[in-house]
C-alpha positions, 0 to 999 in steps of 0.5 A, spaced: 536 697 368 539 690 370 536 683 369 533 681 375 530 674 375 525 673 381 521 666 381 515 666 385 515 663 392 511 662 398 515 668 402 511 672 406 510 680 403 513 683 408 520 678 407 519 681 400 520 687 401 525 686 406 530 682 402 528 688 396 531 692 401 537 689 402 540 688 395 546 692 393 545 696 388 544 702 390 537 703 385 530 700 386 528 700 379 521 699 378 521 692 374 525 690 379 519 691 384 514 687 379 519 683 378 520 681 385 513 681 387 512 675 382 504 672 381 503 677 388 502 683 381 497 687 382 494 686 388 502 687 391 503 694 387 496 698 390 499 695 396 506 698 395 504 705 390 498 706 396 503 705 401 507 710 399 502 715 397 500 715 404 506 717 407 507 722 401 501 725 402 503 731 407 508 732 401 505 738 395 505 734 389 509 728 391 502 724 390 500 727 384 506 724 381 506 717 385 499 716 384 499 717 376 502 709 376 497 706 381 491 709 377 494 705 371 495 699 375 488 700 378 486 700 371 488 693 369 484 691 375 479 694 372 479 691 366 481 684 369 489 683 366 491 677 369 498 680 368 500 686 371 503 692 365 508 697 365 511 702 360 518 700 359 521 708 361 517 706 367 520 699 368 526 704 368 525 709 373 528 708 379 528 710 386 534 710 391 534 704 395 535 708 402 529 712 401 525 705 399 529 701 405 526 708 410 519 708 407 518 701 409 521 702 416 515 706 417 509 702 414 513 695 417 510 695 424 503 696 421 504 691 416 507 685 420 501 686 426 495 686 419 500 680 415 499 676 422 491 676 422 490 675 413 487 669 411 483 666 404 477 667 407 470 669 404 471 668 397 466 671 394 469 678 396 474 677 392 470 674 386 471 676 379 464 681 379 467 684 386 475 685 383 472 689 377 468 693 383 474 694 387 478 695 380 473 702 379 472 704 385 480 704 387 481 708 381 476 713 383 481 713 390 487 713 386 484 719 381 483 722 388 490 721 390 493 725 384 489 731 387 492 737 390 488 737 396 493 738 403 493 730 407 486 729 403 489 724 400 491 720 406 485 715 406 484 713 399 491 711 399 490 707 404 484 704 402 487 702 395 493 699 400 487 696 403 484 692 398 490 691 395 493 686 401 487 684 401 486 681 394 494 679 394 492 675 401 485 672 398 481 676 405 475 678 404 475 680 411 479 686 409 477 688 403 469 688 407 474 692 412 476 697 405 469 697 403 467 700 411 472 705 411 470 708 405 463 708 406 464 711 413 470 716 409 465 719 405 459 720 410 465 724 413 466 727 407 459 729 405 457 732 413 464 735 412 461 738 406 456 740 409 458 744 416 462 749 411 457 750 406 453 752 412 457 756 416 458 759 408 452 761 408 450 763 415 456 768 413 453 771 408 447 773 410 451 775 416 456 780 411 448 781 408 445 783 414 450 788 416 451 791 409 444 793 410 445 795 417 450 800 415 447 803 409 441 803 413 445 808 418 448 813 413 441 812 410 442 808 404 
């Protein structure tokens, strides 16, 4: 892997990306990312690996790999490392540059518009005791991720992005904006769930009822 060698600046995290896209090499290593994103560390990688899962999700089995590093780096968060680590083969690993410079294309508009509003504000959201909660429960989201479950994992990917930029921006206003969204994810969850184990059940009495009606006929 070549030697890449990023001093930390006060560029926003959109013109990182953007000047991460524009190298010449035509591989993006992963420590080439870590690298680049400098102090951003943790908070950077959930927004970059949420991101990314998000847009793969369509894809069958794309998450269960991609979201395998954003559980580990959400386990660092959890576990309060002040300094983000990776496996070596995983520093690495690369992807082409092209397809990274395609993928932020998709996510820019979106990126810029909530980059705009960010601001350090509400600290407390951000505070030691809420980052391991954060650490926990996108953890849990980043599990979810590596599930086989068709667009399922849309929303935790997103979440994980969500804290992630917020953490990265010091925003308490959207890390409580994650928090929302998750909490109103699973109460769609659990009435979802409920739906179909009522429509289950009320097939099965239908299949049961109709069972004994036609043994009922042949006098059964």
């Amino acid at each position: 892997m070549p030697d890449y060698d990023y001093q930390n600046d006060d560029r926003p995290f959109s013109q990182v990306l953007d000047d991460i896209g524009v190298k010449d090499d035509p591989k993006l290593y992963l420590g080439e990312l870590v690298n680049a994103f400098g102090e951003r560390g943790l908070g950077a990688m959930m927004v970059f690996f949420g991101l990314i899962n998000a847009i793969a999700s369509p894809i069958p089995g794309s998450t269960t790999i991609l979201g395998a590093p954003m559980v580990l780096i959400c386990l660092q968060l959890l576990i309060r490392r002040d300094q983000l680590w990776m496996p070596k083969w995983a520093l690495s690993s690369s992807i082409p540059r092209a397809s990274y410079r395609s993928t932020i294309a998709k996510v820019k508009k979106p990126l810029l518009f909530v980059e705009r509003l960010s601001k350090p504000r509400y600290r407390i959201m951000s505070s030691e005791v809420a980052e391991v909660l954060i650490g926990l429960v996108s953890t849990l989201l980043a599990v979810i991720v590596m599930l086989p479950i068709f667009g399922g994992n849309l929303f935790p990917s997103l979440f994980v992005a969500l804290f992630g930029f917020g953490l990265m921006q010091r925003d308490g206003a959207l890390i409580g904006a994650a928090w929302v969204g998750i909490a109103g994810f699973c109460v769609f969850v659990w009435l979802a769930w409920e739906l179909i184990s009522r429509l289950f059940l009320a097939s099965a009495d239908w299949f049961v009822h109709g069972w004994h009606w036609i043994q009922g006929l042949f006098g059964g």
